[in-house]
N, CA, C and O of each residue as an XYZ file, in Angstrom:
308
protein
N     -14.159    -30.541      5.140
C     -15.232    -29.608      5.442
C     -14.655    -28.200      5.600
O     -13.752    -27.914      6.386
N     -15.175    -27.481      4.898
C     -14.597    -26.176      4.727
C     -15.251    -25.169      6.401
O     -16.376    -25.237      6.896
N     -14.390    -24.570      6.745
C     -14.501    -23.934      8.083
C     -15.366    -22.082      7.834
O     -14.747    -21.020      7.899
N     -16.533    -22.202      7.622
C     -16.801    -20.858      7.140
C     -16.661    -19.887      8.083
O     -16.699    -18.766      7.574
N     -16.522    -19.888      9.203
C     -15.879    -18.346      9.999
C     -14.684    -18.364      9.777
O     -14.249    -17.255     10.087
N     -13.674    -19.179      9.311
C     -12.021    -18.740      9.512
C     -12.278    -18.434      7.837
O     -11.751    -17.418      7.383
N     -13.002    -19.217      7.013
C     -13.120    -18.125      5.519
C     -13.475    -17.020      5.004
O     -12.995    -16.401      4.053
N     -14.999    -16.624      6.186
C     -14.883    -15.269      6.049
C     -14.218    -14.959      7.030
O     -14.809    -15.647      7.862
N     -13.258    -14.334      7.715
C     -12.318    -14.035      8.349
C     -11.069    -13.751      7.367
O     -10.777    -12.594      7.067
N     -10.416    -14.752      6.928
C      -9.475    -14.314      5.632
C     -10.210    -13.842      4.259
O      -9.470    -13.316      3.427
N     -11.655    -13.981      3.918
C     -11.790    -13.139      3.071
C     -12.129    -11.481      3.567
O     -11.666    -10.560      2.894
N     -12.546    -11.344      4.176
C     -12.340     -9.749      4.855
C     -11.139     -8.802      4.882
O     -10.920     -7.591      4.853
N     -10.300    -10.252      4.971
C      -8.985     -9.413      5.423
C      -8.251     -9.180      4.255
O      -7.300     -8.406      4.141
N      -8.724     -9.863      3.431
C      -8.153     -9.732      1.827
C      -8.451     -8.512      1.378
O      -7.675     -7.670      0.927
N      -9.979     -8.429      1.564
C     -10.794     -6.702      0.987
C     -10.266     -5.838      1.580
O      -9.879     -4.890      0.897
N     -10.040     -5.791      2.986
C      -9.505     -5.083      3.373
C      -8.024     -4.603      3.316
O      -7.746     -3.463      2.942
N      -7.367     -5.237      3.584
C      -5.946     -5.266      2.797
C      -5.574     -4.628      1.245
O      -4.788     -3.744      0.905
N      -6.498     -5.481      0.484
C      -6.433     -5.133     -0.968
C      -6.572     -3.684     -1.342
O      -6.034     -3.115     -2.292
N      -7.754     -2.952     -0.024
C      -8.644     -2.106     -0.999
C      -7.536     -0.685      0.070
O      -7.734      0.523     -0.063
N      -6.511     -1.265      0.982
C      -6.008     -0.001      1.834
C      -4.635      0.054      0.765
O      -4.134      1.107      0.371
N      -4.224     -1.124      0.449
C      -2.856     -0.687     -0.615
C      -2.895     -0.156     -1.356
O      -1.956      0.569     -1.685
N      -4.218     -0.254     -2.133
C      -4.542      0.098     -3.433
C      -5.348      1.679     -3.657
O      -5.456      2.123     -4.800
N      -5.827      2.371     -2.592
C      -5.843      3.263     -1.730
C      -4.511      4.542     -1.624
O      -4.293      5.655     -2.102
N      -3.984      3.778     -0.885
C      -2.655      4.295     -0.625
C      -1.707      4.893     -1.778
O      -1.210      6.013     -1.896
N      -1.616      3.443     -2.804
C      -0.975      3.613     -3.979
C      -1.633      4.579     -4.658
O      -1.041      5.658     -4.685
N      -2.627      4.529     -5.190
C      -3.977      5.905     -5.865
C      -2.994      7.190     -5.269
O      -2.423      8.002     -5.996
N      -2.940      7.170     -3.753
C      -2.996      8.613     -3.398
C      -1.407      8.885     -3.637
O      -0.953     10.023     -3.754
N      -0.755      7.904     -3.684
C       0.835      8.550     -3.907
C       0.916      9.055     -5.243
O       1.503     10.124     -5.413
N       0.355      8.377     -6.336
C       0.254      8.489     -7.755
C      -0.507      9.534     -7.880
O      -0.204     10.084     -8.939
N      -1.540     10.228     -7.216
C      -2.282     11.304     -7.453
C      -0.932     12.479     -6.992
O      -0.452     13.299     -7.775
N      -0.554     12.312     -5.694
C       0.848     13.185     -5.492
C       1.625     14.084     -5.785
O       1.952     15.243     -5.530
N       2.031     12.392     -6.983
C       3.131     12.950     -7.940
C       2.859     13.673     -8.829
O       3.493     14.664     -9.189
N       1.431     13.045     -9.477
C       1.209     14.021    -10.547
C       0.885     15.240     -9.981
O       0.521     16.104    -10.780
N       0.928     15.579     -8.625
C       0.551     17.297     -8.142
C       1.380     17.769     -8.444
O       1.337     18.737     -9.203
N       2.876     17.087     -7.791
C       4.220     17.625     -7.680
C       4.907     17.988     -9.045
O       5.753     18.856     -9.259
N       4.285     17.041     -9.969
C       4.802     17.223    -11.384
C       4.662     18.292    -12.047
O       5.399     18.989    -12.745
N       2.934     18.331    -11.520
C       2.486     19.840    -12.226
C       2.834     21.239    -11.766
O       2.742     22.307    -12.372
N       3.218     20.992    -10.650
C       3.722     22.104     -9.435
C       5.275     22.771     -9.621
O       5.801     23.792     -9.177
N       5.817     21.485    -10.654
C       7.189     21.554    -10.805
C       7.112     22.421    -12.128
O       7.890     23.368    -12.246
N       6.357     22.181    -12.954
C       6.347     22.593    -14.493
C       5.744     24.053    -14.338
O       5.490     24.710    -15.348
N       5.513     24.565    -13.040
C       4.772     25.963    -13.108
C       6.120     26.370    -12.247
O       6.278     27.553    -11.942
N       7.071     25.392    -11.867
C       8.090     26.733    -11.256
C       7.815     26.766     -9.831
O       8.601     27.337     -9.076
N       6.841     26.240     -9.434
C       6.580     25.902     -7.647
C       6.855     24.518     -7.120
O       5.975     23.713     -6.813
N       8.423     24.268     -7.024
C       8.845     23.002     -6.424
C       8.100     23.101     -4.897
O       8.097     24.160     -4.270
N       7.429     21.780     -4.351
C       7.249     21.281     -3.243
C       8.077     20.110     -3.181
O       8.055     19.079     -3.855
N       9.062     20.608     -1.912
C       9.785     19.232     -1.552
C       9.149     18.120     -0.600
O       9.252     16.905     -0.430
N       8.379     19.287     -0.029
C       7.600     18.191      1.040
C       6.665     17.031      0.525
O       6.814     15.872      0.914
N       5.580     17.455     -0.479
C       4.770     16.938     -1.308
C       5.679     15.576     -1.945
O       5.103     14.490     -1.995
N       6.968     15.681     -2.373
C       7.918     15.125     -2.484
C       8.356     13.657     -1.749
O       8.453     12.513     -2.192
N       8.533     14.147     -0.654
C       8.790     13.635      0.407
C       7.664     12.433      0.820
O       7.874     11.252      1.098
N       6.262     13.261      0.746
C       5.284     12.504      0.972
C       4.922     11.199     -0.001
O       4.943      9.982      0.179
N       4.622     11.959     -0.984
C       4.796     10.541     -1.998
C       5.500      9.577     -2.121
O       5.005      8.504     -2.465
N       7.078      9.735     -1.826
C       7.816      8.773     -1.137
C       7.507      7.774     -0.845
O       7.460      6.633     -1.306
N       7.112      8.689      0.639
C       6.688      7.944      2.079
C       5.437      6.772      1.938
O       5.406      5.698      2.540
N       4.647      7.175      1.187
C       3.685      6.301      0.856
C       3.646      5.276      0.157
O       3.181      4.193      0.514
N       4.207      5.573     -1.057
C       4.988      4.535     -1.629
C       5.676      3.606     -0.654
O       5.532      2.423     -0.961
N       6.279      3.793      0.272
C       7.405      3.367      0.941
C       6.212      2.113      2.042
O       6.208      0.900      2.254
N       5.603      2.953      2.349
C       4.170      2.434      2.987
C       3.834      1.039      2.497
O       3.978     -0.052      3.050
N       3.316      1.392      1.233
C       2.817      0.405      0.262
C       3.576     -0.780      0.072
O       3.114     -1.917      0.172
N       5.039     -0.417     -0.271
C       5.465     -1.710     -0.402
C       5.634     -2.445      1.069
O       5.446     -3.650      1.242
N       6.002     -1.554      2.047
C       6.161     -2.408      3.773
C       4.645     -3.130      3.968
O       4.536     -4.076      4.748
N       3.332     -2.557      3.111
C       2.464     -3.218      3.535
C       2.306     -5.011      2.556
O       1.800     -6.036      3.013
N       2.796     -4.857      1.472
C       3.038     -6.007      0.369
C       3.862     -7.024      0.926
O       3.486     -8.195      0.867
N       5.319     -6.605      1.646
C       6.298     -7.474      1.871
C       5.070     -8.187      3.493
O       4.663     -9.347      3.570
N       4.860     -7.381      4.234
C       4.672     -7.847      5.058
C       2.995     -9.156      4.697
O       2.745    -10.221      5.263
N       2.514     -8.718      4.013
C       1.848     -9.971      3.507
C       2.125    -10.893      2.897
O       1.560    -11.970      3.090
N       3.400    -10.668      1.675
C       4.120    -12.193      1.754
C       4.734    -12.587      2.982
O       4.420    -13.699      3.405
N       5.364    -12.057      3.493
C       5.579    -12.655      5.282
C       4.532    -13.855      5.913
O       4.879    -14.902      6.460
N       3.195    -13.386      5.672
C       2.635    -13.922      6.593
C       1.854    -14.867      5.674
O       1.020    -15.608      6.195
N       2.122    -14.916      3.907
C       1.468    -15.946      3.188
C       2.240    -17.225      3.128
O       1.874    -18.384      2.935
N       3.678    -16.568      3.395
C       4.849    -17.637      3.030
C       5.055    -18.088      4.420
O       5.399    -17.225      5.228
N       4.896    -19.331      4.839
C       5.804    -19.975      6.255
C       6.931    -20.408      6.349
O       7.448    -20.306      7.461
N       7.618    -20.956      5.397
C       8.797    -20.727      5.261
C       9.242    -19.380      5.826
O       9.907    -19.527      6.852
N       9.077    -18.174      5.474
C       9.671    -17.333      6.159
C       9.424    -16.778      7.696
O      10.128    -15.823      8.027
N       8.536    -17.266      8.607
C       8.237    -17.068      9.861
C       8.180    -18.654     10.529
O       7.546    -18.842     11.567
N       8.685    -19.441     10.042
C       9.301    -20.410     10.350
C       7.930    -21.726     11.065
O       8.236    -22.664     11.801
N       6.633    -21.445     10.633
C       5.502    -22.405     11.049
C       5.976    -23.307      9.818
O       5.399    -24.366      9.569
């Protein structure tokens, strides 16, 4: 018998999850292409730089940490 509050419960968290990485990723990729264009006019931003990074960097800490918690093997349940 399928448990429908703990299903919608993990499906929420999927949309939600899905739609903040994918979010995130958009805005680093929008970024770069600022920084790209910013670069080709001769106005380096390092910070802009920096940021895109960071988000990126974001993105994947938010990926690993959901295989973390898909895989039990690795948190040891």
């Amino acid at each position: 018998m399928i448990e429908w509050s703990s299903f919608l419960i993990v499906a929420v968290a999927t949309w939600v999850s899905a739609i903040v990485v994918i979010t995130l990723y958009s805005t680093a990729v929008r970024m770069r292409a600022v920084h790209v264009d910013l670069l080709a006019e001769g106005r380096p931003k390092p910070l802009l730089r920096l940021g895109y990074w960071s988000v990126f960097g974001i993105c994947g800490l938010l990926v690993l940490l959901g295989v973390y918690l898909i895989v039990p093997a690795l948190h040891g349940a």
